[in-house]
TILUMTI-186607 format. One record per atom (N, C-alpha, C, O, CB): y, z, x; residue in one letter. Coordinates in pm, whole numbers, padded with zeros to 5 digits, always signed. Atoms other than C-alpha are relative to their C-alpha. Glycine has a CB too. Layout:
BEGIN
YZXa/...
This chain:
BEGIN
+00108-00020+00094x/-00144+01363+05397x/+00041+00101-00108x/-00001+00088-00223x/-00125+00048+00073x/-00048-00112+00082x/+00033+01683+05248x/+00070-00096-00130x/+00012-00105-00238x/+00121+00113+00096x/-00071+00078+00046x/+00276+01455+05091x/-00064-00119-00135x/-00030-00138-00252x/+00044-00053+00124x/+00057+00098+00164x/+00036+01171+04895x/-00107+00136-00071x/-00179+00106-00167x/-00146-00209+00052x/+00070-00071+00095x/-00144+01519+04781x/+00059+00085-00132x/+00009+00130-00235x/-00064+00080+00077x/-00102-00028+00085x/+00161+01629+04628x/+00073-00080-00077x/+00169-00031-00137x/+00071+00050+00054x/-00003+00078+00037x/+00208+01332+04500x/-00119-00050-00127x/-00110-00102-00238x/+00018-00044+00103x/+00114+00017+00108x/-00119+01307+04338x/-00003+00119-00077x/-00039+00110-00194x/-00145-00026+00059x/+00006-00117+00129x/-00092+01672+04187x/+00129+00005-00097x/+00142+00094-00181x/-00010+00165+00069x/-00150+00010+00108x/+00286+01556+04001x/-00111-00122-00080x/-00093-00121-00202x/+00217-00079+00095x/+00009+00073+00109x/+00089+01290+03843x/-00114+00044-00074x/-00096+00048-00195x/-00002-00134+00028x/+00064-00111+00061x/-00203+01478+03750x/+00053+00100-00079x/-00027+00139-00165x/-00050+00057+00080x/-00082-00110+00090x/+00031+01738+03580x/+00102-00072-00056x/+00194+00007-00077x/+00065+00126+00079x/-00069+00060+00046x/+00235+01479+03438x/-00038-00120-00088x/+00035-00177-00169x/+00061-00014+00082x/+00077+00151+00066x/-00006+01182+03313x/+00015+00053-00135x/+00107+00017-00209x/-00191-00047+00046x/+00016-00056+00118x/-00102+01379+03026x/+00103+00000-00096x/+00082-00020-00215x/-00033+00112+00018x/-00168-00011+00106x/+00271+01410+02871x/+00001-00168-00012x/-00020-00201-00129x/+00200+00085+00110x/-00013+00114+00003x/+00304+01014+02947x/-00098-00023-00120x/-00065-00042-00237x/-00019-00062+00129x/+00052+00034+00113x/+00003+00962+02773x/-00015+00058-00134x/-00102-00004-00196x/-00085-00019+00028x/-00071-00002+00116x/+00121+01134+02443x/+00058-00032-00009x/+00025-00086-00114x/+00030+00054-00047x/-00121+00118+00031x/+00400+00951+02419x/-00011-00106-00001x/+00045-00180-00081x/+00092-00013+00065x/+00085+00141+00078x/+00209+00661+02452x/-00045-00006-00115x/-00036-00074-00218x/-00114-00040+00052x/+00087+00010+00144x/+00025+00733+02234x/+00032+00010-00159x/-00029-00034-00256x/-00083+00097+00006x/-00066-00020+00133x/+00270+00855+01957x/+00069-00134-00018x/+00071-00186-00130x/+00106+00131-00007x/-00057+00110+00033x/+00448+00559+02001x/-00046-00091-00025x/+00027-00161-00094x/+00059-00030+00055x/+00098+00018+00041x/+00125+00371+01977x/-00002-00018-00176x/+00021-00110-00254x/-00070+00100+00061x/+00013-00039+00150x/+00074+00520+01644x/+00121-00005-00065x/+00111-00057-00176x/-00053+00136-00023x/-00074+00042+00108x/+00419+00521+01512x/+00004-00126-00009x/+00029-00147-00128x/+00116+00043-00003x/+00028+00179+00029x/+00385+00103+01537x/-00066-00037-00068x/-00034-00118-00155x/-00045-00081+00082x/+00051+00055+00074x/+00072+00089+01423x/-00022+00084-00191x/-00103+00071-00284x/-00114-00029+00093x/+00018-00032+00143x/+00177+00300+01119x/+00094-00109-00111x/+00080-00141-00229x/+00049+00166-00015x/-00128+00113+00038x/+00509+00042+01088x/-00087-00157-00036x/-00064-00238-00125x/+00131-00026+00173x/+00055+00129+00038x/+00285-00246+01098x/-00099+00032-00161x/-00071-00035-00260x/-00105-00060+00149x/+00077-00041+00088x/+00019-00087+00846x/+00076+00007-00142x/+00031-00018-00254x/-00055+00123+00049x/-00067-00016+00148x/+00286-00023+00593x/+00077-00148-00028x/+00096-00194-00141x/+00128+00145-00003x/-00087+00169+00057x/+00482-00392+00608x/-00134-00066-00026x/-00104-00151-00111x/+00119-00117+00147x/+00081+00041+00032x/+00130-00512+00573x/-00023+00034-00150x/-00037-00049-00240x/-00076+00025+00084x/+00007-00060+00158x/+00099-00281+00253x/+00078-00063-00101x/+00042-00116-00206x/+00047+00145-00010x/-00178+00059+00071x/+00460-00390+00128x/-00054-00179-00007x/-00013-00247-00101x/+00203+00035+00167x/+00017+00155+00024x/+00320-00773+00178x/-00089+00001-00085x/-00066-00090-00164x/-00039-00094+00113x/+00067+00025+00078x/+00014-00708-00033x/+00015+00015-00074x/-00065-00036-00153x/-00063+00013+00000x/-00022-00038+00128x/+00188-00554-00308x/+00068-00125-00026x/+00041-00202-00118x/+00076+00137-00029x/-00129+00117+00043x/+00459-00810-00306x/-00127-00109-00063x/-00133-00144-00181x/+00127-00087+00178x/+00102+00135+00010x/+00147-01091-00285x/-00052+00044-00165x/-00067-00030-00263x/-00163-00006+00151x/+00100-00003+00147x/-00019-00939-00587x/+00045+00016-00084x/-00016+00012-00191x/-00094+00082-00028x/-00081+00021+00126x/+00299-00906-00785x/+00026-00122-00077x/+00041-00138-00198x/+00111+00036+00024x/-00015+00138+00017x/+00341-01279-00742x/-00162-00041-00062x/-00196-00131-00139x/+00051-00077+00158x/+00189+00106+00096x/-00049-01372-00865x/+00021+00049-00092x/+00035-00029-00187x/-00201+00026+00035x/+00017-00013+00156x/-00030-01155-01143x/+00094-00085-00081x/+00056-00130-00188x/+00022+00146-00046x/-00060+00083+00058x/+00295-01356-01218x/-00043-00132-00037x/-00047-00171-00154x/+00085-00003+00053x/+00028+00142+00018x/+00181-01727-01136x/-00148+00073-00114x/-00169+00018-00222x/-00038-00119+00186x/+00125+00032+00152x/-00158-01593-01370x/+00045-00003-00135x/-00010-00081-00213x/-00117+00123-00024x/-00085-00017+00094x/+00074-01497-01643x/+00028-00154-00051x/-00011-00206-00156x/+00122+00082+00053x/-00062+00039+00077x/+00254-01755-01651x/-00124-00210-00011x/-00108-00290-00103x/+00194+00033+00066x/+00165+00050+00021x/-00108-02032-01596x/-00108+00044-00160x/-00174-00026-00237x/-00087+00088+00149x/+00048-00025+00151x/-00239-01828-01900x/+00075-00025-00128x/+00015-00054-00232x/-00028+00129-00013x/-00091+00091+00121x/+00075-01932-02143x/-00052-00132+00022x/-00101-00190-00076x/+00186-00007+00018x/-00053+00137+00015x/+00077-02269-02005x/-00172-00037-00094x/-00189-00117-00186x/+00052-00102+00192x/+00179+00065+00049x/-00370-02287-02088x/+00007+00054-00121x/-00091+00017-00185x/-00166+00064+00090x/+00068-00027+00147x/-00340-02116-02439x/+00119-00077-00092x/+00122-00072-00215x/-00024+00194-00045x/-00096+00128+00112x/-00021-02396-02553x/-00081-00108+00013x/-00089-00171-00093x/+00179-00060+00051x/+00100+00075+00060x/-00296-02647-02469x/-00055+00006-00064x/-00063-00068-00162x/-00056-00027+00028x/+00074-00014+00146x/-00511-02504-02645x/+00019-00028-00127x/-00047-00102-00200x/-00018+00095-00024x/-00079+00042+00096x/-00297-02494-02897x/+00018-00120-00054x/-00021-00142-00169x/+00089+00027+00026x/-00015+00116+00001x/-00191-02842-02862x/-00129-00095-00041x/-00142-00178-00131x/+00051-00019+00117x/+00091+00043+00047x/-00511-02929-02837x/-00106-00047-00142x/-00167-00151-00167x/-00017+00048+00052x/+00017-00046+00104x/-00619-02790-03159x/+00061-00063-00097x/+00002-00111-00194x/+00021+00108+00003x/-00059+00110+00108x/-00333-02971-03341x/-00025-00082-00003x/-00038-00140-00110x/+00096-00034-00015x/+00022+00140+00051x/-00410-03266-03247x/-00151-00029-00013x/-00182-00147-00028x/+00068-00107+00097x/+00151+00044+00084x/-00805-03251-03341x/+00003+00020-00101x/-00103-00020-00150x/-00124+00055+00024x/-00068-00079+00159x/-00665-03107-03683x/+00075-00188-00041x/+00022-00259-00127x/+00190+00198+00041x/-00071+00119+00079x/-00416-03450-03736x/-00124-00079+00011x/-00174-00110-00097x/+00152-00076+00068x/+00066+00087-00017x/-00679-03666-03577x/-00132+00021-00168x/-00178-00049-00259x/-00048+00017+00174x/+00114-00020+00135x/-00931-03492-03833x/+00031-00044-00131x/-00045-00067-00226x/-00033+00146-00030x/-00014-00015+00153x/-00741-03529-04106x/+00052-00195-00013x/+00053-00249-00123x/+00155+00160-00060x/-00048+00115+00022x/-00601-03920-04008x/-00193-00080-00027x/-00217-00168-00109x/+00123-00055+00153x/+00132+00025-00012x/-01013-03971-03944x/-00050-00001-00195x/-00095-00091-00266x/-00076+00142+00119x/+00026+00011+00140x/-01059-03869-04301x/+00055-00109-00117x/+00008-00165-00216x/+00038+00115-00035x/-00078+00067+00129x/-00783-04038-04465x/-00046-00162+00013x/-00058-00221-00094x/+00197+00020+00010x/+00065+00078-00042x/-00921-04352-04291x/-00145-00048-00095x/-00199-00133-00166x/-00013+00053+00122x/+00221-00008+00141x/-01292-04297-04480x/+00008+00003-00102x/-00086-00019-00178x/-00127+00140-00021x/-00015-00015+00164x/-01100-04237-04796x/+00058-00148-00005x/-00022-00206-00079x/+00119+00145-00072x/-00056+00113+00009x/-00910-04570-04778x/-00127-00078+00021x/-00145-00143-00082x/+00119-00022+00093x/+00103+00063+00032x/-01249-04736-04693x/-00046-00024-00102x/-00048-00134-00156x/-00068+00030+00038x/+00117-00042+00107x/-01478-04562-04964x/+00087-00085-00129x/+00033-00163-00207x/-00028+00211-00028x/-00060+00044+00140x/-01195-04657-05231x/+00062-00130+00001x/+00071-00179-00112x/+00107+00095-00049x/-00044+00124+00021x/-01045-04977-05161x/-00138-00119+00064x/-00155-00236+00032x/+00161-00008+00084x/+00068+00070-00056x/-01299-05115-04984x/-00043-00151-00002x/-00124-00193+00080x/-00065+00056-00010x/
């Protein structure tokens, strides 16, 4: 009986150290995970601002495009109404 009581007072005077070291090691992981998580969201949001970048060129050369060609169309539309009005 002496024996499992001396047994139970080494781990009683010893748990406590175990469990800091759990526990730091615990925490240094979940600081390792916390920061590659960080490092993925920056990376992620370097890449959107890119693909938006380069989504906002491609939507303001339509535009663009767009624009020219309601401009020729406008002006073939006209030349059309003038060849009517005068030869008609």
């Amino acid at each position: 009986m002496e024996q499992l009581q001396c047994i139970f007072d080494m781990i009683l005077k010893y748990l406590p150290i175990a469990v800091l070291i759990g526990g730091v090691y615990k925490f240094y992981k979940q600081h390792e995970f916390n920061k590659d998580i960080q490092m993925g969201k920056l990376q992620a949001d370097k890449e959107l601002q890119e693909h938006s970048r380069v989504i906002n060129g491609i939507l303001e050369q339509q535009k663009f495009d767009h624009q020219r060609l309601l401009a020729e169309f406008s002006l073939y539309a006209a030349k059309v109404q003038f060849t009517r009005d005068y030869t008609g």
